[in-house]
C-alpha positions as CSV (number, residue, x, y, z in Angstrom):
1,X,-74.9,27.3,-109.9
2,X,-71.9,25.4,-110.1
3,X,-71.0,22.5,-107.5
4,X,-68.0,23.8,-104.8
5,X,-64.7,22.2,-105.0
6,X,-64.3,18.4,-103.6
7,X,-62.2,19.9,-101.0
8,X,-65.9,21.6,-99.6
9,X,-68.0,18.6,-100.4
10,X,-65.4,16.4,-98.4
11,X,-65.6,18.9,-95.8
12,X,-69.0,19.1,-95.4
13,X,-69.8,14.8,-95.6
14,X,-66.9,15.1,-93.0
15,X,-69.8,15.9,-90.4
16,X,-71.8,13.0,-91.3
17,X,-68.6,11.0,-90.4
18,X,-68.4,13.3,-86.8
19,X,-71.7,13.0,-85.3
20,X,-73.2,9.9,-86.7
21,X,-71.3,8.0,-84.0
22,X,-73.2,10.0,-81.4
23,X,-76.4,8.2,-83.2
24,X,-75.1,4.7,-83.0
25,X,-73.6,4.8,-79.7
26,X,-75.8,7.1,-78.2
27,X,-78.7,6.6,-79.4
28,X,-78.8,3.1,-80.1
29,X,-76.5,0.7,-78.8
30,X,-74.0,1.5,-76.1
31,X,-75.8,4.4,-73.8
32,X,-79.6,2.6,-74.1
33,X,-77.7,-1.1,-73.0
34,X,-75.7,0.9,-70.4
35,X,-78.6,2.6,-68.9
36,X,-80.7,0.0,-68.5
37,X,-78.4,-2.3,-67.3
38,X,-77.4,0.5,-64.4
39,X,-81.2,1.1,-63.7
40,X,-82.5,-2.5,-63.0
41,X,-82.5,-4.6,-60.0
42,X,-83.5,-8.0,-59.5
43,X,-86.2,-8.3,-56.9
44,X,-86.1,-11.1,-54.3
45,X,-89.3,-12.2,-56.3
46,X,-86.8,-13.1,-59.1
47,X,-88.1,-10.7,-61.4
48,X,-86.4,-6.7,-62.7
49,X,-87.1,-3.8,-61.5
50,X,-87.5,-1.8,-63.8
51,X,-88.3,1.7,-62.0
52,X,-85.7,4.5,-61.4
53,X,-85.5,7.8,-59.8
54,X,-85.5,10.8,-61.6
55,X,-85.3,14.1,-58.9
56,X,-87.8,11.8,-56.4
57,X,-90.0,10.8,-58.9
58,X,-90.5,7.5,-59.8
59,X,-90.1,6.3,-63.8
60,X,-90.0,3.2,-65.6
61,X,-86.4,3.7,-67.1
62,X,-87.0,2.8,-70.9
63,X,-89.9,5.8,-70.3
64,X,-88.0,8.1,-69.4
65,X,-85.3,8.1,-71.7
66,X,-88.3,8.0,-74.5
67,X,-89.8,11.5,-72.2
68,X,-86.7,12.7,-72.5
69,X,-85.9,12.1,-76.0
70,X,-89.5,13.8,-76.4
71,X,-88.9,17.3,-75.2
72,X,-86.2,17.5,-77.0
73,X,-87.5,17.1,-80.4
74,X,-90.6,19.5,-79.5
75,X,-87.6,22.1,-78.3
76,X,-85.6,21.3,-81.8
77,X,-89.4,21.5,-83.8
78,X,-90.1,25.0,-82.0
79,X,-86.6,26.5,-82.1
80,X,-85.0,25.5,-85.0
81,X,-87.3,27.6,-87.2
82,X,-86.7,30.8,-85.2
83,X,-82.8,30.0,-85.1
84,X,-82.5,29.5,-88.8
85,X,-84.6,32.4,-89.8
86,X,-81.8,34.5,-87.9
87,X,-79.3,32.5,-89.1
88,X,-80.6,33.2,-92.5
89,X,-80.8,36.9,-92.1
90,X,-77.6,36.9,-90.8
91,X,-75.8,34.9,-93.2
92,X,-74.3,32.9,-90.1
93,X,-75.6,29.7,-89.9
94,X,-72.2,28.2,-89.6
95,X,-71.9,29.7,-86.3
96,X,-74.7,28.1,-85.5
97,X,-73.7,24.6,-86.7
98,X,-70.4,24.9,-84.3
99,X,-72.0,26.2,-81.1
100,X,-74.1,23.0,-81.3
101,X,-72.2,20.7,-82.6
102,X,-69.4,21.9,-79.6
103,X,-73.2,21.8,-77.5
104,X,-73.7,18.0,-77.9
105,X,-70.1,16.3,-78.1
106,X,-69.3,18.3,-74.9
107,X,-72.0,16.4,-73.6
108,X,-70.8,13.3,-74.2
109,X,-67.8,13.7,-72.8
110,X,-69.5,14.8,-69.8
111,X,-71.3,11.6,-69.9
112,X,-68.2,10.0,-68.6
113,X,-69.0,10.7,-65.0
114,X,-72.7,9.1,-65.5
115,X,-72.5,6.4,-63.0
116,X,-75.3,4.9,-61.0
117,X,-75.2,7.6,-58.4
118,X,-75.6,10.1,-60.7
119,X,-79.2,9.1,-62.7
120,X,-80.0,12.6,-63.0
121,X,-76.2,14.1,-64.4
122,X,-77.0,11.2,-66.9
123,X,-80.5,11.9,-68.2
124,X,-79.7,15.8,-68.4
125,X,-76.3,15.4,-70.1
126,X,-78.1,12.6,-72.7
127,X,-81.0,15.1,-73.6
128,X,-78.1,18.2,-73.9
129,X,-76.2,16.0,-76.6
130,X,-79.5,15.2,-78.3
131,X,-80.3,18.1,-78.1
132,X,-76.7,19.8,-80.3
133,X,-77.1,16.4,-82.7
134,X,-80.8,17.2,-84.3
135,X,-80.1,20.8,-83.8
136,X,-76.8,21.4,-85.3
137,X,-78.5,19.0,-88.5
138,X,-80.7,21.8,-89.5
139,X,-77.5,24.0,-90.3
140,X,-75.6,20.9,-91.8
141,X,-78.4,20.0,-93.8
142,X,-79.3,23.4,-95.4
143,X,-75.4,23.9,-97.0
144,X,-76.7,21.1,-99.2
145,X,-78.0,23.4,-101.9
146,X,-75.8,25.6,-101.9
147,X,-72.3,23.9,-102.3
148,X,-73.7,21.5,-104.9
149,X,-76.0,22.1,-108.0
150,X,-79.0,20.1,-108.5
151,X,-77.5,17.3,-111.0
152,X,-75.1,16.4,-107.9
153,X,-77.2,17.1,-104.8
154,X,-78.2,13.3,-104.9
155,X,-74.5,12.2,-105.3
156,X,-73.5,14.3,-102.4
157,X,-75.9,13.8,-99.7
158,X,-75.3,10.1,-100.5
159,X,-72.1,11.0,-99.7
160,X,-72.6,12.4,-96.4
161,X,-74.6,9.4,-95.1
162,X,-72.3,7.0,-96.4
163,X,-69.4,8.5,-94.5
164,X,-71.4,8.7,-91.3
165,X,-72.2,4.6,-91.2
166,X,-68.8,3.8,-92.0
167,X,-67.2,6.5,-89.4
168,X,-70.0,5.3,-86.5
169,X,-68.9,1.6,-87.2
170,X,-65.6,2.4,-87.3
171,X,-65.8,4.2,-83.7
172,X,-68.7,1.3,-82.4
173,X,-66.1,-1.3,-83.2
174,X,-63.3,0.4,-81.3
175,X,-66.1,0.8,-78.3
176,X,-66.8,-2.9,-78.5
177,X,-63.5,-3.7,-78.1
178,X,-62.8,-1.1,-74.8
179,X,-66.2,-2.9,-73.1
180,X,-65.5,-6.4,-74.1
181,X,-61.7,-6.2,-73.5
182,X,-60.5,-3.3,-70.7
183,X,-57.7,-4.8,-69.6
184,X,-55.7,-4.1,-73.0
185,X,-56.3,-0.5,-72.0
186,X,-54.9,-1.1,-68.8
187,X,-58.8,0.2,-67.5
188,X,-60.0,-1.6,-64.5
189,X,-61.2,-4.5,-65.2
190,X,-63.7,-5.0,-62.2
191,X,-65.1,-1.6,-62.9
192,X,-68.2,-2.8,-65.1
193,X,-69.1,1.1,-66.2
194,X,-65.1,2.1,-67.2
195,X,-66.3,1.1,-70.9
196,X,-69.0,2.3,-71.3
197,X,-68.3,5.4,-69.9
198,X,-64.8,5.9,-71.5
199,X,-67.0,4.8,-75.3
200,X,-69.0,8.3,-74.5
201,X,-66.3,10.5,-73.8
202,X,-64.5,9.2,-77.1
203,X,-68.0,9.9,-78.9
204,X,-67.3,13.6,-77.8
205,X,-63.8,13.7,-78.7
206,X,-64.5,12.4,-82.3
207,X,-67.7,14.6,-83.2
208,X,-65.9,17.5,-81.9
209,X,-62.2,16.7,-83.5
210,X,-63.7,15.4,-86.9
211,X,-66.5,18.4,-87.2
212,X,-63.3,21.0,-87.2
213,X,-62.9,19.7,-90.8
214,X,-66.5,21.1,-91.7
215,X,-66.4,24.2,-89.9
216,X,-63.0,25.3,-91.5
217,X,-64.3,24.6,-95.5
218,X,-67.8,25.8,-95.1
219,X,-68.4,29.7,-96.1
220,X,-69.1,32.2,-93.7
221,X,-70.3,35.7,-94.5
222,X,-68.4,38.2,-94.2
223,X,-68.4,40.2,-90.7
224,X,-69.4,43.7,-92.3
225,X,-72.5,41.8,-93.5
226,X,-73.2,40.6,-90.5
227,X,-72.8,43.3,-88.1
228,X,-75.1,45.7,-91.0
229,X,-78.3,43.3,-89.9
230,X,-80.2,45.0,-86.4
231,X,-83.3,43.6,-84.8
232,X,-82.4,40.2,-85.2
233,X,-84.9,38.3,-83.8
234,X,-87.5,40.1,-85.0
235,X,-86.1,39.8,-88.8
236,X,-85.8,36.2,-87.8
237,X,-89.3,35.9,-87.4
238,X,-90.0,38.3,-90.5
239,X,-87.6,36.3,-92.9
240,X,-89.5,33.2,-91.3
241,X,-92.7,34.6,-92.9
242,X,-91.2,35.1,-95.9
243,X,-90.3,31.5,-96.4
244,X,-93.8,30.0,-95.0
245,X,-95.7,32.8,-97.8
246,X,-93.7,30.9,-100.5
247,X,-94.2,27.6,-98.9
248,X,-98.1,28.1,-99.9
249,X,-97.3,29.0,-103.1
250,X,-95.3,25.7,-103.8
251,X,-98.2,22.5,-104.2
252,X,-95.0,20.0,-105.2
253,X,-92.7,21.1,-102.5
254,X,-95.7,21.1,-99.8
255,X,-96.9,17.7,-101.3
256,X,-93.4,16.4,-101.1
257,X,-93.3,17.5,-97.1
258,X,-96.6,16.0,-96.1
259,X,-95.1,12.5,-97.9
260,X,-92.1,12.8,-96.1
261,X,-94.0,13.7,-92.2
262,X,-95.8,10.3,-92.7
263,X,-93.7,8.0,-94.2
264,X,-91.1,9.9,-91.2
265,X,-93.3,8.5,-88.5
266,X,-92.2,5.0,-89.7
267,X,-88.5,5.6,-90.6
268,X,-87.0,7.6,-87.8
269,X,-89.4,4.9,-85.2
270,X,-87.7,1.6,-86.5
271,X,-84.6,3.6,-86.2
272,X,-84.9,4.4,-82.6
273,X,-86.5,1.1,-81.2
274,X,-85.0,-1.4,-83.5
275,X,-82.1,-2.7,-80.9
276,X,-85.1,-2.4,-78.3
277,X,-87.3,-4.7,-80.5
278,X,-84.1,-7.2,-81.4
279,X,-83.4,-7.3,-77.4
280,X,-87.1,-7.8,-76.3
281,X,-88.2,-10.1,-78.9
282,X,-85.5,-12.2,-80.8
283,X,-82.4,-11.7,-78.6
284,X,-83.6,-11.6,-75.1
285,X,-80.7,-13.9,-73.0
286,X,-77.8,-11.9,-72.1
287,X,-75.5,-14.1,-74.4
288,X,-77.4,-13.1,-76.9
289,X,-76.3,-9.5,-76.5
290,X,-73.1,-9.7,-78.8
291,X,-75.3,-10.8,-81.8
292,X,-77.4,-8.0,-81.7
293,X,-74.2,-5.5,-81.4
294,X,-72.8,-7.6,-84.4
295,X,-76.8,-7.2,-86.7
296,X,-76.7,-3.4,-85.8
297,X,-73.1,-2.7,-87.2
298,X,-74.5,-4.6,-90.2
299,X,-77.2,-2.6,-91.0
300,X,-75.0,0.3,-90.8
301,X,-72.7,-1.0,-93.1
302,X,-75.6,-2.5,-95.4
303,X,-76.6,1.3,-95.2
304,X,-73.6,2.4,-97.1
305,X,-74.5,0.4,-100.2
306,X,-78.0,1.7,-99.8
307,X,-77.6,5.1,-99.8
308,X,-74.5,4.7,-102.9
309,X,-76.8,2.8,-104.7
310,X,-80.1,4.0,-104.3
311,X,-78.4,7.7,-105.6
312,X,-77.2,6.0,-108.7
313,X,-80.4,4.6,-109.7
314,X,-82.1,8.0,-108.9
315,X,-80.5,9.1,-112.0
316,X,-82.5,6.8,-114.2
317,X,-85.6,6.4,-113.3
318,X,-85.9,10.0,-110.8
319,X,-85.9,10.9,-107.1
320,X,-89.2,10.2,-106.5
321,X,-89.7,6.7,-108.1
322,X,-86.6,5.8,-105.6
323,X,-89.0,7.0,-102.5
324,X,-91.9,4.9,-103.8
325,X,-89.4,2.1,-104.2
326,X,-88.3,2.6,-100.5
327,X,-91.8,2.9,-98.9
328,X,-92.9,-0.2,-100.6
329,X,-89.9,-2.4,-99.2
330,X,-90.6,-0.5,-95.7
331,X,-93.7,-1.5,-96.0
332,X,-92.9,-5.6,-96.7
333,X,-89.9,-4.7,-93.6
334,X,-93.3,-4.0,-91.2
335,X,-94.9,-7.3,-92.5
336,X,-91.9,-9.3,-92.3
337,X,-90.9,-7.7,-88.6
338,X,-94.3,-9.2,-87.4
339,X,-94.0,-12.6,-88.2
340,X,-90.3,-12.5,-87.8
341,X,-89.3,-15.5,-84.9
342,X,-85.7,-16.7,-85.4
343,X,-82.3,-15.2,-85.4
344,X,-81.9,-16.0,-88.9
345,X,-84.7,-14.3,-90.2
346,X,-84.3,-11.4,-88.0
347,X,-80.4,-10.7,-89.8
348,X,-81.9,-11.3,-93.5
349,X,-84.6,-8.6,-92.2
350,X,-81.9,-6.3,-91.1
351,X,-79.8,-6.1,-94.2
352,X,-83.6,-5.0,-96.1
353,X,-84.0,-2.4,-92.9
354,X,-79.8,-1.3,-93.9
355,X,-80.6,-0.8,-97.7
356,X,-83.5,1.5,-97.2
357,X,-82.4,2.9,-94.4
358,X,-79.4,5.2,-95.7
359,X,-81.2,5.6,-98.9
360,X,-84.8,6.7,-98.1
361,X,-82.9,9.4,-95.4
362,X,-80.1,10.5,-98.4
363,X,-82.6,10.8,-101.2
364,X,-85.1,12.5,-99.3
365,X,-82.7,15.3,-98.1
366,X,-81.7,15.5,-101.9
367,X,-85.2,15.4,-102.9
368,X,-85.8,18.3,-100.8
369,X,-82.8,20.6,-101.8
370,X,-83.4,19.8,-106.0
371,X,-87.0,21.3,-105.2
372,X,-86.5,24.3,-103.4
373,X,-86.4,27.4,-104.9
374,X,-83.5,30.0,-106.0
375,X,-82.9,31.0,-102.7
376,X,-80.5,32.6,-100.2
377,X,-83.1,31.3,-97.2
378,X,-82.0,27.8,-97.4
379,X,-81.6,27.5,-93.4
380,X,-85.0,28.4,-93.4
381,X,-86.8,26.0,-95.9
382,X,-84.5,23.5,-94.2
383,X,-86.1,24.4,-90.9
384,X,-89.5,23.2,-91.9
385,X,-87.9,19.8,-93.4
386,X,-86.7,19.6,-90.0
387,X,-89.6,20.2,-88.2
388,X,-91.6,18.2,-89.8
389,X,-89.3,15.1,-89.2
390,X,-89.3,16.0,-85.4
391,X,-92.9,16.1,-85.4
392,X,-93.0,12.7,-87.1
393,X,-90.3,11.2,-84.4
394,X,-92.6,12.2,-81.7
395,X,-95.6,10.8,-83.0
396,X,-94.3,7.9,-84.0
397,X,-92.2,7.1,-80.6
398,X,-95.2,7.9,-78.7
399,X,-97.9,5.7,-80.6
400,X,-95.2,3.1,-80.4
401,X,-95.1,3.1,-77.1
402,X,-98.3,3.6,-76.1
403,X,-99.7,0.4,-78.4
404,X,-96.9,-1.6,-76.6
405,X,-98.3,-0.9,-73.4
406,X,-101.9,-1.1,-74.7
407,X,-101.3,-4.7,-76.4
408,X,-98.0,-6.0,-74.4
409,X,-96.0,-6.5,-77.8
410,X,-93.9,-4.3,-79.5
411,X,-95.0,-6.7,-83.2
412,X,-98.5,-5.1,-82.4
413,X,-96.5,-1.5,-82.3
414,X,-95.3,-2.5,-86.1
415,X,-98.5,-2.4,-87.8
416,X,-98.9,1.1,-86.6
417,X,-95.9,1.9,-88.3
418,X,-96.8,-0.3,-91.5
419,X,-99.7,2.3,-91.7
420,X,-97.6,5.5,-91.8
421,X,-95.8,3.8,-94.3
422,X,-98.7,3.3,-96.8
423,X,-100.3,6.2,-95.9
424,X,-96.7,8.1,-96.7
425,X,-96.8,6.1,-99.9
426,X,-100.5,7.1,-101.5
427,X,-99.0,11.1,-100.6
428,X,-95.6,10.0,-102.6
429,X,-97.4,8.7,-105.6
430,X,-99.8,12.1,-105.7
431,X,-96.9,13.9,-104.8
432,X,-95.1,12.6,-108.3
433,X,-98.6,13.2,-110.2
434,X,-98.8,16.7,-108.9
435,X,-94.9,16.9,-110.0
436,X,-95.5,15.3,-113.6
437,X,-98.6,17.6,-114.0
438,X,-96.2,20.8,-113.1
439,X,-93.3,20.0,-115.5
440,X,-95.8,19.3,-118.4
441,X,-97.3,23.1,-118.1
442,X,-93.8,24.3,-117.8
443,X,-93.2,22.5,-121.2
444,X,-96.0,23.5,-122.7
């Protein structure tokens, strides 16, 4: 096949660039610093309280946003594969793609009115934009291999995630400049919520505005094709089958998924608790607070290099090598992150976390697109790649959590995660044997 003009492949990183500032503001700066600070009280004791209501019951508030964050990705791991099998079928996954990308920003503008009244309004409206972010990725993600041929699906997913980190700093700054600095916006200044709340309704406005680029260059099928397709869901399910039959059949593509669910567990963790850990363990005065804002924007924009780079040098020595090379440095991040005591330290370890970070992600989409087969089902195959990372997330949140509580320090949590990353590196390098081993009786 031949690679779609640069007005599609700009179109389609354009999403990148829309919802990858629900990830950094959402996820893990703005919304997790704004919830806690709404949730605790000082006690007359002179220590936080830490507990908040959720519907009468009683939760430590880091816990239930992690809860929360859980039943989502189980909902995204059990749906997606059912959506995307109908989606497949009926040759309308872009539909898909805007009803949840339209899902999740119009949740974030609806987090505007999360105040400390309304805990419940907040934790709902949080999971809901969650929820259209991982889902609407399935869709995004599975265009991959079919608006780009193999030699540039590395160059373009690189792409993508570089225009997402420089789009989510881009809207982070502006944010930081709202909280830190209301009163240029004539906001009220004695209103201590007006900017963080007015930083999630302009996380809506943007995903929504910028993902209109996306959903008017991506191909749709035609509405004849569409409306010729009966019995959806159970096609869905029987097109599902399909996919999982040739799944078995593929040892490299399987081997390839089972690297990618362990060495997951590790990634998509650091990701999600990394401001937590920084906060907790190396930043933990409120002054501090700007500093840690200032070391996440630049591992997003250490990110950028990563992913550009680590795509170039793909070309010469091969996808895989490139994941090998990105395990083993996540694997020296864990080390380092344990010992890790002053501020110094902790910023030379984030530009290592930035490099990897946008690479290991790009690559292994890429990775994952160059070895599928010739098929229309790409929703589908892209399904499992998405289920498996979800899996991964909650496993690796949970046992995170869990040894935190068990031992009293997140460091201990970090050798947890140093073992999903070698255990994901022994399946990469059997992975590339298996792959070697494949292309040589091809040859022969």
């Amino acid at each position: 096949m031949q690679t779609a003009p640069k007005k599609v492949i700009n179109g389609w990183a354009m999403y990148d660039w829309a919802n990858s500032a629900y990830n950094l503001v959402i996820t893990s700066t703005i919304f997790p610093a704004y919830y806690v600070g709404i949730t605790t009280v000082a006690n007359d004791s002179g220590t936080d309280d830490h507990t908040v209501k959720f519907f009468g019951r009683e939760f430590v508030n880091t816990a239930l946003m992690d809860y929360a964050l859980s039943i989502v990705f189980i909902i995204v791991a059990f749906s997606s594969p059912i959506l995307s099998s109908i989606a497949d079928y009926r040759r309308n996954k872009k539909v898909y793609l805007r009803w949840f990308s339209l899902m999740g920003s119009a949740a974030c503008v609806g987090l505007f009115f999360f105040t400390p009244q309304r805990i419940e309004l907040g934790i709902i409206l949080f999971s809901i934009a969650a929820l259209g972010y991982w889902a609407s990725l399935v869709f995004y993600n599975s265009y991959l291999p079919d608006i780009a041929a193999p030699e540039d699906q590395d160059r373009v997913s690189a792409k993508g995630f570089a225009l997402g980190y420089i789009g989510s700093v881009l809207l982070q700054i502006i944010c930081f400049i709202i909280i830190l600095k209301p009163g240029l916006f004539g906001l009220d200044e004695t209103d201590k919520t007006i900017g963080a709340r007015i930083s999630f309704l302009l996380v809506g406005i943007w995903w929504f505005g910028f993902a209109q680029f996306t959903l008017r260059v991506m191909p749709l099928s035609s509405r004849q094709e569409r409306k010729s397709k009966k019995h959806v869901l159970v096609n869905g399910f029987h097109e599902l089958q399909l996919v999982w039959n040739q799944l078995k059949e593929m040892k490299v593509l399987r081997k390839f998924l089972l690297s990618f669910f362990l060495y997951s567990m590790g990634v998509q963790t650091v990701m999600l608790v990394a401001a937590g850990f920084g906060k907790k363990e190396i930043f933990p005065h409120p002054d501090d607070e700007p500093k840690l804002l200032v070391t996440i924007i630049l591992i997003q924009l250490v990110a950028v290099l990563g992913a550009l780079g680590l795509s170039r040098l793909s070309k010469r020595i091969g996808n895989l090598w490139v994941l090998i090379l990105c395990v083993c440095i996540w694997i020296g991040i864990c080390i380092a992150g344990y010992y890790v005591q002053t501020q110094t330290e902790f910023y030379i370890l984030a530009c290592f976390v930035g490099l990897v970070m946008g690479g290991i992600q790009s690559m292994s989409r890429s990775t994952y697109s160059k070895l599928l087969p010739e098929t229309q089902d790409t929703t589908s195959f892209f399904s499992f790649y998405d289920v498996t990372e979800k899996v991964a997330i909650v496993i690796g949140i949970f046992t995170f959590g869990y040894l935190e509580e068990l031992t009293g320090s997140m460091r201990n949590s970090i050798v947890a995660l140093g073992t999903f990353f070698v255990l994901g590196l022994l399946a990469l390098i059997y992975t590339k044997k298996v792959y070697d081993r494949h292309h040589e009786t091809l040859h022969h």
